[in-house]
KERO-573675 format. One record per residue: residue in one letter; y, z, x of N, C-alpha, C in turn. Coordinates in Angstrom, 2 decimals, padded with zeros to 5 digits, always signed. Example, Ala and Ser with C-alpha at 12.3 -4.5 7.8 and 13.67 -1.06 7.14 Angstrom:
# residues 2
+----+---------+---------+---------+---------+---------+---------+---------+---------+---------+
| aa |    n_c2 |    n_c3 |    n_c1 |   ca_c2 |   ca_c3 |   ca_c1 |    c_c2 |    c_c3 |    c_c1 |
+----+---------+---------+---------+---------+---------+---------+---------+---------+---------+
|  a | -005.69 | +007.80 | +013.19 | -004.50 | +007.80 | +012.30 | -003.30 | +007.80 | +013.20 |
|  s | -002.25 | +007.08 | +012.85 | -001.06 | +007.14 | +013.67 | +000.03 | +007.87 | +012.90 |
+----+---------+---------+---------+---------+---------+---------+---------+---------+---------+
***
This chain:
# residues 128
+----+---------+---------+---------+---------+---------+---------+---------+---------+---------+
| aa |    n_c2 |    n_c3 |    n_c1 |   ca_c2 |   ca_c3 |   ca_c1 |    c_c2 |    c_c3 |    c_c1 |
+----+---------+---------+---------+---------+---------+---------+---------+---------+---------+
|  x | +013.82 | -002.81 | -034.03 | +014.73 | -002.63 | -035.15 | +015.04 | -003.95 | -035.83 |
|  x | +014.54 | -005.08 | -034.95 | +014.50 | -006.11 | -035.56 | +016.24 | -006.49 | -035.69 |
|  x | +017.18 | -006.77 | -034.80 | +018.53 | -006.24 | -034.96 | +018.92 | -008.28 | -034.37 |
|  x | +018.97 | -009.14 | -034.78 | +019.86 | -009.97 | -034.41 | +020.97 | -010.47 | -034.30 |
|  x | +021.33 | -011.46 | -033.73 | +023.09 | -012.20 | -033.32 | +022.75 | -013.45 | -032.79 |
|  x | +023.37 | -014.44 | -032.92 | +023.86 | -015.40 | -032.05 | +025.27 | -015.33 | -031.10 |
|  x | +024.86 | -014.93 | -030.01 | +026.10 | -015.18 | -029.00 | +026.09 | -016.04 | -027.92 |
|  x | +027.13 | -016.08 | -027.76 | +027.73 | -017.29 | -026.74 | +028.34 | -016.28 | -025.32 |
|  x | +028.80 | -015.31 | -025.17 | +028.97 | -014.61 | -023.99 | +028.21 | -013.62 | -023.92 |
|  x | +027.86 | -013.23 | -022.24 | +027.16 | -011.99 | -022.12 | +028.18 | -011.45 | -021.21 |
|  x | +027.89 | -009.76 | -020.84 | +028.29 | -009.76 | -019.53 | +028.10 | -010.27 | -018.19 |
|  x | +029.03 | -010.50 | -017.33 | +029.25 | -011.38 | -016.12 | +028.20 | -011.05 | -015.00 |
|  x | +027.70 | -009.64 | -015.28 | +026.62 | -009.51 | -014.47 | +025.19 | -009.48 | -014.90 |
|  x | +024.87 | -010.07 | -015.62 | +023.77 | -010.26 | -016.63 | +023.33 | -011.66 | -016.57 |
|  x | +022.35 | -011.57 | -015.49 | +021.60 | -013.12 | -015.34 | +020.78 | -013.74 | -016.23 |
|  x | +021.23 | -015.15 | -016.58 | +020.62 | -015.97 | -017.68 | +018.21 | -015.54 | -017.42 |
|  x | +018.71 | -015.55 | -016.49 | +017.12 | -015.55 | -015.90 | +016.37 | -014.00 | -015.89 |
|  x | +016.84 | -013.32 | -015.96 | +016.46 | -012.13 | -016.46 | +015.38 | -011.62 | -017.74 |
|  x | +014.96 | -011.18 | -017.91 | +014.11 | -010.61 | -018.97 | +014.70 | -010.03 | -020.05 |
|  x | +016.07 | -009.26 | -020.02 | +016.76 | -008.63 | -020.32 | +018.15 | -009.60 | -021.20 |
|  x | +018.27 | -010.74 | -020.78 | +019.62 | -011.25 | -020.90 | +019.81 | -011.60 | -022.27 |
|  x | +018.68 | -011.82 | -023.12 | +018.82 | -011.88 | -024.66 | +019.09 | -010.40 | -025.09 |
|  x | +018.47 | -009.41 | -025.08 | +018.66 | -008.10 | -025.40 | +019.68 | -007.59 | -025.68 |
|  x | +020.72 | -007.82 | -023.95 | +021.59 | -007.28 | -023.75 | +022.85 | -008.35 | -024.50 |
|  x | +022.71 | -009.43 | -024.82 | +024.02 | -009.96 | -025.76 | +023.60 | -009.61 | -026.41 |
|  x | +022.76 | -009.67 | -027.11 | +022.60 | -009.17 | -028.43 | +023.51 | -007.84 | -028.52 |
|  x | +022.86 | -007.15 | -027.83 | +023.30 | -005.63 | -028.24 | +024.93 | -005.42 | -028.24 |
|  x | +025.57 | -006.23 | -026.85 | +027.21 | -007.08 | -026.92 | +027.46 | -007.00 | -028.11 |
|  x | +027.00 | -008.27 | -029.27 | +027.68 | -009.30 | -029.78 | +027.81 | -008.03 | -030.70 |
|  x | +026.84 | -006.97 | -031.51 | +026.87 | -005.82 | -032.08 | +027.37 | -005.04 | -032.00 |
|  x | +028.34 | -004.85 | -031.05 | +029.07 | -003.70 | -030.53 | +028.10 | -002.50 | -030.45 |
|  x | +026.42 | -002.69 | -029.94 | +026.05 | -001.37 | -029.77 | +026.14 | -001.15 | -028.69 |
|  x | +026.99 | -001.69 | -027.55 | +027.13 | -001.29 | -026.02 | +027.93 | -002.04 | -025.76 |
|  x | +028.97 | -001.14 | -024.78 | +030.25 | -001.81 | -024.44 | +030.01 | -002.46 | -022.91 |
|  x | +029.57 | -001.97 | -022.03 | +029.93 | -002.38 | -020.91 | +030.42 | -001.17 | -019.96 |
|  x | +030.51 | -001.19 | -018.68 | +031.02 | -000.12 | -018.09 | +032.83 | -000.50 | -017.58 |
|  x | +033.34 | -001.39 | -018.28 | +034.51 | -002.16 | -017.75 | +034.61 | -003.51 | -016.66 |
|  x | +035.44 | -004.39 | -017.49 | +035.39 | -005.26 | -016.62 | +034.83 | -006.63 | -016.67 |
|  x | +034.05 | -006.66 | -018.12 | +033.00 | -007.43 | -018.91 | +031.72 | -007.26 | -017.55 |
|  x | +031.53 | -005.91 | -017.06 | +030.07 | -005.41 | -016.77 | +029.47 | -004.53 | -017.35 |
|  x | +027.78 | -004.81 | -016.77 | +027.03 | -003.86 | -017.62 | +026.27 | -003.25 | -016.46 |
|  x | +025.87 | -003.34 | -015.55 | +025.57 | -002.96 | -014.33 | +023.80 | -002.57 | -015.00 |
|  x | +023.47 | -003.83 | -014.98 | +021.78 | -003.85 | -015.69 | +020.84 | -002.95 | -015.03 |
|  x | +020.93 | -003.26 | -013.71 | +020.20 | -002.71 | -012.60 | +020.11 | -001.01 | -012.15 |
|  x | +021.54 | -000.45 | -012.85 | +021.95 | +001.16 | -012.59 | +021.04 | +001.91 | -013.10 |
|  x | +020.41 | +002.78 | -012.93 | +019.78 | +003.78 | -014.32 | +021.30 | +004.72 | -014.89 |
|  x | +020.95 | +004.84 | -015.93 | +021.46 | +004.90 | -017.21 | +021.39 | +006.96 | -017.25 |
|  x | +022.96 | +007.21 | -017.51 | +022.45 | +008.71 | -017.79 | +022.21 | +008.76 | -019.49 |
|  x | +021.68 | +010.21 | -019.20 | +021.38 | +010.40 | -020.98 | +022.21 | +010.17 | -022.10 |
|  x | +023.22 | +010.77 | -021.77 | +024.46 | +010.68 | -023.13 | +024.67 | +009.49 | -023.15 |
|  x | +024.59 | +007.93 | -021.83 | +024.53 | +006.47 | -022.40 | +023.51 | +006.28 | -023.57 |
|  x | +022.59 | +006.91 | -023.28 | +021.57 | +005.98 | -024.02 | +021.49 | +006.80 | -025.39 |
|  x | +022.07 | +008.19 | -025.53 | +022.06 | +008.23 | -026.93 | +022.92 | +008.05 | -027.79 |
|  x | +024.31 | +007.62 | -026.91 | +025.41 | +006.76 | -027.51 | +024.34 | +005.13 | -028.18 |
|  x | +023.63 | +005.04 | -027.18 | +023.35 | +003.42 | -027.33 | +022.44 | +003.33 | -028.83 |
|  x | +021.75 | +004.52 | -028.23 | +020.57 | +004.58 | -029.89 | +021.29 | +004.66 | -030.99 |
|  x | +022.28 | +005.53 | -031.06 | +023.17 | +006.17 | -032.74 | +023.43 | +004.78 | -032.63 |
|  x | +024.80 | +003.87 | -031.86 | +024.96 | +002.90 | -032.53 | +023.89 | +001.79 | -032.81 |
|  x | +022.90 | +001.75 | -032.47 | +021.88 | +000.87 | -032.94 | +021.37 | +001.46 | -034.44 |
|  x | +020.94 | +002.82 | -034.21 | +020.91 | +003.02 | -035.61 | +021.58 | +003.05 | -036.63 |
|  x | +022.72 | +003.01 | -036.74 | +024.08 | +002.51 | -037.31 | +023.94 | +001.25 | -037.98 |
|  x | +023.87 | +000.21 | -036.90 | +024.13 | -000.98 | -036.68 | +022.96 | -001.54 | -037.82 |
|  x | +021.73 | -001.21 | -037.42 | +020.58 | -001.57 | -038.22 | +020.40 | -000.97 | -039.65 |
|  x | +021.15 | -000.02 | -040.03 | +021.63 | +000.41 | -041.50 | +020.44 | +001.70 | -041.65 |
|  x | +019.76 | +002.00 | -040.33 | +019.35 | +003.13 | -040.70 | +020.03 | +004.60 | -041.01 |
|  x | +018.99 | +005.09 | -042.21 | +020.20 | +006.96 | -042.57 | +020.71 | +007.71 | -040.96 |
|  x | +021.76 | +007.86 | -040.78 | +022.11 | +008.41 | -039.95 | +023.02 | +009.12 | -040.23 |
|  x | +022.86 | +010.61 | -040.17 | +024.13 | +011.22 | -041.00 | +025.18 | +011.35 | -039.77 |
|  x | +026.45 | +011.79 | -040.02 | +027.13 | +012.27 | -039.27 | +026.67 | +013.50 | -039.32 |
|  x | +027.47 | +014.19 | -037.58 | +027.13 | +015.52 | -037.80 | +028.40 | +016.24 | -036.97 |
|  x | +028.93 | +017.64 | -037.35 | +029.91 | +017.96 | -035.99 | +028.84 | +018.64 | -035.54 |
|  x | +030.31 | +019.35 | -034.47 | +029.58 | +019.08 | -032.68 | +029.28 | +020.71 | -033.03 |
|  x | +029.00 | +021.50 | -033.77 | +028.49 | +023.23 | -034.07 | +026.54 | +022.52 | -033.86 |
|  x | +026.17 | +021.22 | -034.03 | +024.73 | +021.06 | -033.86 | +024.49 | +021.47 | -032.41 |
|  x | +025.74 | +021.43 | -031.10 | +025.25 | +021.14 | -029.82 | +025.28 | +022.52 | -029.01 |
|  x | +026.02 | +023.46 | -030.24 | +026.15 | +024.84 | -029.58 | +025.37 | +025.90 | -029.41 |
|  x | +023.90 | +025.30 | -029.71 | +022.79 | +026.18 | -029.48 | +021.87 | +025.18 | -027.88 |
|  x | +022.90 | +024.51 | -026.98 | +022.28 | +023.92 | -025.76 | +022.96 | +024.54 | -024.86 |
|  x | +022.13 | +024.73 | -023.57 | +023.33 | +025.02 | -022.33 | +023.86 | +023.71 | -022.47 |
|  x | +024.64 | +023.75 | -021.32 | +025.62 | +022.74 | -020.48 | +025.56 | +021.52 | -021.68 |
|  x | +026.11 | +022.47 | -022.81 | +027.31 | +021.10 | -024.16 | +027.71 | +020.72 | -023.62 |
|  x | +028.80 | +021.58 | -022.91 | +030.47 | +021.70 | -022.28 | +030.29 | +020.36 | -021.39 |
|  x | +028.87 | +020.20 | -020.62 | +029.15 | +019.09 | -019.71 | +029.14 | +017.48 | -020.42 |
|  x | +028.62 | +017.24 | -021.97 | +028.90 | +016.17 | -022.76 | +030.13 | +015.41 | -022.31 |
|  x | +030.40 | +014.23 | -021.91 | +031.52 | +013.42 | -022.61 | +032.33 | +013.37 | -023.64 |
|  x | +033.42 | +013.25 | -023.70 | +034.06 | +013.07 | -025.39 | +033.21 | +012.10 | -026.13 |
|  x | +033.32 | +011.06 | -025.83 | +032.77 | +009.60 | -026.19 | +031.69 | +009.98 | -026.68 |
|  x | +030.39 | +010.96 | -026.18 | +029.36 | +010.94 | -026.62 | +029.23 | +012.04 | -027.60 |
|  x | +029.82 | +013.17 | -027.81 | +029.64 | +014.55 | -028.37 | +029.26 | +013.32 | -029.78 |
|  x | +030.09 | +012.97 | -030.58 | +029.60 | +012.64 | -031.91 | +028.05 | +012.05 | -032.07 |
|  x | +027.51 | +011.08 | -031.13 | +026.27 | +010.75 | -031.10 | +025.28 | +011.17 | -030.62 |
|  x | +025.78 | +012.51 | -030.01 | +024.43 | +012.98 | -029.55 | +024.39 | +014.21 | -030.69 |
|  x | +025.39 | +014.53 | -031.09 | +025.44 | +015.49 | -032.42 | +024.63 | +015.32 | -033.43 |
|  x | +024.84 | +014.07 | -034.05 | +024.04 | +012.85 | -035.05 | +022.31 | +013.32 | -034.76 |
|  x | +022.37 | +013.03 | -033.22 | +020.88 | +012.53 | -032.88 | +020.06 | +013.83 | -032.67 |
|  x | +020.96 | +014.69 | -032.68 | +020.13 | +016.40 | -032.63 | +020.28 | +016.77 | -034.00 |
|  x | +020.49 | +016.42 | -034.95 | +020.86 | +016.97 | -036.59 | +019.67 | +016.23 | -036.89 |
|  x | +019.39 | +014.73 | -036.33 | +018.30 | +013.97 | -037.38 | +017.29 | +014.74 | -036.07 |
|  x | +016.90 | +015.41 | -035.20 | +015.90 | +015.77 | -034.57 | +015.33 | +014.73 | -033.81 |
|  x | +015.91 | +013.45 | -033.66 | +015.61 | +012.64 | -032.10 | +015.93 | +013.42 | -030.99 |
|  x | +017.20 | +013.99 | -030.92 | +017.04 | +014.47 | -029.85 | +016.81 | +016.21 | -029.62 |
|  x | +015.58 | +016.91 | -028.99 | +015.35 | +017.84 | -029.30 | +015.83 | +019.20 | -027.82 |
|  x | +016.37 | +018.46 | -026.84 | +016.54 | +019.12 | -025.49 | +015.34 | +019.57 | -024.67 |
|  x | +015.01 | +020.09 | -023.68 | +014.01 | +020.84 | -023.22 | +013.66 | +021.97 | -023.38 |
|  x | +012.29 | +022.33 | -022.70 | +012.37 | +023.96 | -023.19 | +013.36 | +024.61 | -022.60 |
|  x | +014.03 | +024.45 | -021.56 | +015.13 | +025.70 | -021.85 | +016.51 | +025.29 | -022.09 |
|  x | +016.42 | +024.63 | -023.50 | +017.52 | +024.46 | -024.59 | +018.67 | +024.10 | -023.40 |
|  x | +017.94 | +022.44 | -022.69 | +018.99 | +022.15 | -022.50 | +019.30 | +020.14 | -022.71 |
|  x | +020.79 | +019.53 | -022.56 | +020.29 | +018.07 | -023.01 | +020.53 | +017.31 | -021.65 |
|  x | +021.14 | +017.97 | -020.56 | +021.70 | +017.38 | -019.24 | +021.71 | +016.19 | -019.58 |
|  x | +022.89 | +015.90 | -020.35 | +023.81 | +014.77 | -020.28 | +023.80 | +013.34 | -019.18 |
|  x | +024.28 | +014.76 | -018.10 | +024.86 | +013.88 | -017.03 | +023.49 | +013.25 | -015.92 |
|  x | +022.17 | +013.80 | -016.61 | +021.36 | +013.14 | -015.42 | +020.75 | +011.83 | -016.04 |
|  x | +020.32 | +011.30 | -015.08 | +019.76 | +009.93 | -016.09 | +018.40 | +009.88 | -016.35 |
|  x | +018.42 | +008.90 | -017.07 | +017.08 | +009.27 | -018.47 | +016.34 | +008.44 | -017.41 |
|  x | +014.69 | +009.37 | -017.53 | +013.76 | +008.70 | -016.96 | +012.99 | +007.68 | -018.24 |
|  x | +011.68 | +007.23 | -018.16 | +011.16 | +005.72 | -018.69 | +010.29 | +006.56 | -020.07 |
|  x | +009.91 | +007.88 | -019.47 | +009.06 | +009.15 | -020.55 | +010.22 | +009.51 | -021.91 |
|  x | +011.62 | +009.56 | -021.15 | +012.09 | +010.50 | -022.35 | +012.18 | +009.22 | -023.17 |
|  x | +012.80 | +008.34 | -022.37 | +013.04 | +007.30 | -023.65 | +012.42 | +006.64 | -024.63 |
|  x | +011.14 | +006.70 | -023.64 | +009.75 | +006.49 | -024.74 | +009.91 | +007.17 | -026.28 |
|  x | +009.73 | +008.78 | -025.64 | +010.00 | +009.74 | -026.79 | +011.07 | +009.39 | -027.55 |
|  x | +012.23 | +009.33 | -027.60 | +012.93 | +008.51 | -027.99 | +012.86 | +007.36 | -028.75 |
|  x | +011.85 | +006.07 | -028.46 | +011.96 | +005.23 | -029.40 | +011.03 | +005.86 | -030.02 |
|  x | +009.79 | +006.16 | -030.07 | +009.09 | +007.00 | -030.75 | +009.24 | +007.48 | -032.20 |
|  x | +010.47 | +008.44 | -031.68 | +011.09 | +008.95 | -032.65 | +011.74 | +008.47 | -033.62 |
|  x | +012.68 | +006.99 | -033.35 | +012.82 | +006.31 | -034.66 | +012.07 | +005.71 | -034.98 |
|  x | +011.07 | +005.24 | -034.62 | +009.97 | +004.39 | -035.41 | +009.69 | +004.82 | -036.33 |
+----+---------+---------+---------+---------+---------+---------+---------+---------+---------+
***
């Protein structure tokens, strides 16, 4: 997305030596990721789904791509909505209106499990 910053803090658990440690201020200094509290990011965790499509909307945001808003009547044709986050219902709403995110075949987005290395692929994919 081509998305830069100059920053001076990262999170506290985010080693200078890492592969990752430019990325992740960056993405900081942008407010496209908060942290899990605490000024951590817990680099090492896998990540459930509704993180990472919180993480994408605000990147696409951030980078000035069209991103419409959308309400949450986009998420009521998935099972287990109900199990969404507050925090995330608006961005994963967004990301099923522009058709990044499409659920599985049996119309579902399981939120709460974490994203394997395939979906996310699909995923960047999709905004490219």
């Amino acid at each position: 997305m081509g998305l830069e910053a100059d920053f001076y803090e990262n999170f506290s658990d985010v080693s200078k030596e890492k592969y990752y440690y430019e990325a992740v201020g960056i993405a900081k200094k942008l407010n496209i990721i908060s942290g899990v509290g605490d000024n951590k990011f817990n680099p090492e965790t896998p990540i459930k789904r509704q993180d990472l499509m919180v993480i994408v909307h605000n990147a696409l945001k951030t980078a000035g791509l069209t991103i419409e808003d959308s309400n949450t009547s986009e998420l009521e044709k998935f099972k287990g909505a109900s199990d969404i986050s507050d925090y995330a219902i608006e961005s994963i709403a967004s990301l099923v209106k522009e058709e990044i995110i499409t659920g599985n075949a049996n119309k579902e987005l399981s939120p709460l499990k974490n994203i394997t290395r395939a979906e996310t692929a699909a995923i960047i994919y999709k905004i490219h």
